[in-house]
C-alpha positions as CSV (number, residue, x, y, z in Angstrom):
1,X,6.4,251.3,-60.9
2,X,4.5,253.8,-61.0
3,X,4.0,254.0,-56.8
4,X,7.7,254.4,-56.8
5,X,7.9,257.5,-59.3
6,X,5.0,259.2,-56.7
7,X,7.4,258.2,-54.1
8,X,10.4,260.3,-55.5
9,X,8.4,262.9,-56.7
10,X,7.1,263.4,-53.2
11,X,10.2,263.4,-51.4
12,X,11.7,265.9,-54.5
13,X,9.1,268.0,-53.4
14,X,9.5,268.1,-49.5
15,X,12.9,268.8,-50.3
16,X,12.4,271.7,-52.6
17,X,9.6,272.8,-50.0
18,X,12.3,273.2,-47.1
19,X,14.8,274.9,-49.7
20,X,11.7,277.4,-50.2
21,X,11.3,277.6,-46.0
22,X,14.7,278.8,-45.7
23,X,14.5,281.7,-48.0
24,X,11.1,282.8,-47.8
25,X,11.4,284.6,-44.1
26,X,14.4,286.7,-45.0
27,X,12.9,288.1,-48.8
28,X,9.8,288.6,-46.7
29,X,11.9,290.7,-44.1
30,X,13.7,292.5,-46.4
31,X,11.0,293.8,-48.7
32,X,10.4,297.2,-47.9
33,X,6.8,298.9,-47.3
34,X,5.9,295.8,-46.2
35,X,1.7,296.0,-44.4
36,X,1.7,294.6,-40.7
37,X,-0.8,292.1,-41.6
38,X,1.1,290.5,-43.9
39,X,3.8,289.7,-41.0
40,X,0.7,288.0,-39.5
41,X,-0.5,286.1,-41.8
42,X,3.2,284.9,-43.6
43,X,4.2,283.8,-40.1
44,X,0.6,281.9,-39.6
45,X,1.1,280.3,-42.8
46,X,5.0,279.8,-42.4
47,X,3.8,277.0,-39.1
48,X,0.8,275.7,-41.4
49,X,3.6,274.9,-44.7
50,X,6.6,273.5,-41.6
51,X,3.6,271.4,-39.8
52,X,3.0,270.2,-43.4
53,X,6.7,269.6,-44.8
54,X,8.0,268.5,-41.6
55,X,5.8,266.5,-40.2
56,X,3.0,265.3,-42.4
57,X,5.3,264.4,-45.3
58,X,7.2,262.5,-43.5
59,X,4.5,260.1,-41.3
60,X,2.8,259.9,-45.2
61,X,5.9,258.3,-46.7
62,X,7.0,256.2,-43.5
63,X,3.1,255.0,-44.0
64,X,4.0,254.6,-48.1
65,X,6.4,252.7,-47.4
66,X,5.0,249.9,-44.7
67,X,2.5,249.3,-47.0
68,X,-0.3,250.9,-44.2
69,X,1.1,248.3,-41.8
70,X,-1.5,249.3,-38.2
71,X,2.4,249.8,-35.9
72,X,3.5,252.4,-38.7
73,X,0.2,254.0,-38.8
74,X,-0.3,254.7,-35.3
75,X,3.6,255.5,-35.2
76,X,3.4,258.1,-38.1
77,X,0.1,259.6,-36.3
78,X,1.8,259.8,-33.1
79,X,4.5,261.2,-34.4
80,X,2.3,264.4,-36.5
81,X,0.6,265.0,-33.1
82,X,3.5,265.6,-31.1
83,X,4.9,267.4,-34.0
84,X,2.1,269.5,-34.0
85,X,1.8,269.9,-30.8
86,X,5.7,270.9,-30.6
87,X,5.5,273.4,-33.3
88,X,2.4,275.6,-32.1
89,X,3.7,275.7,-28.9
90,X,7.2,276.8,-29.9
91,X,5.6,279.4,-32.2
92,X,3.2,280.4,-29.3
93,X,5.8,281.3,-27.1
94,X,7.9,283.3,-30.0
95,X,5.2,285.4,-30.8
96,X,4.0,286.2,-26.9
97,X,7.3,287.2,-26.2
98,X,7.6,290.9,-25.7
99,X,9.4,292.6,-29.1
100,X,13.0,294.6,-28.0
């Protein structure tokens, strides 16, 4: 029972953790006097929370769920590294491209 409550609580959370990911770029854009280096460092942390919420939450419950089985576990590891992967490349080439 009590496995189960963790279970909801988790996915609650990963769900109220990509409500957050939608809002937080465009209050962070809009606050005025706003220091360059925060820019930096909310967009760094911005990949590091979608890696997490995306991609790690998700392999963690798939692996929850099979009970640890050894296919689901390589699966949901595979599937973080190309996430990963995916992710820091995309944001890579959004932040080498010259600014308009």
């Amino acid at each position: 029972m009590l496995g189960r409550c963790r279970y909801y609580l988790g996915m609650s959370l990963n769900v109220a953790a990509s409500l957050a990911d939608v809002v937080d770029g465009p209050i962070a854009r809009s606050t005025p006097g706003r220091h360059p280096a925060f820019a930096v460092v909310g967009s760094k942390l911005d990949c590091y929370s979608d890696i997490v919420s995306h991609f790690v939450v998700p392999a963690s419950l798939l692996m929850h769920i099979s009970d640890l089985n050894a296919l689901c576990t390589a699966l949901a590891a595979l599937y973080v590294c190309a996430g990963i992967l995916r992710h820091v490349s995309t944001f890579s080439l959004l932040l080498s491209r010259p600014q308009m």
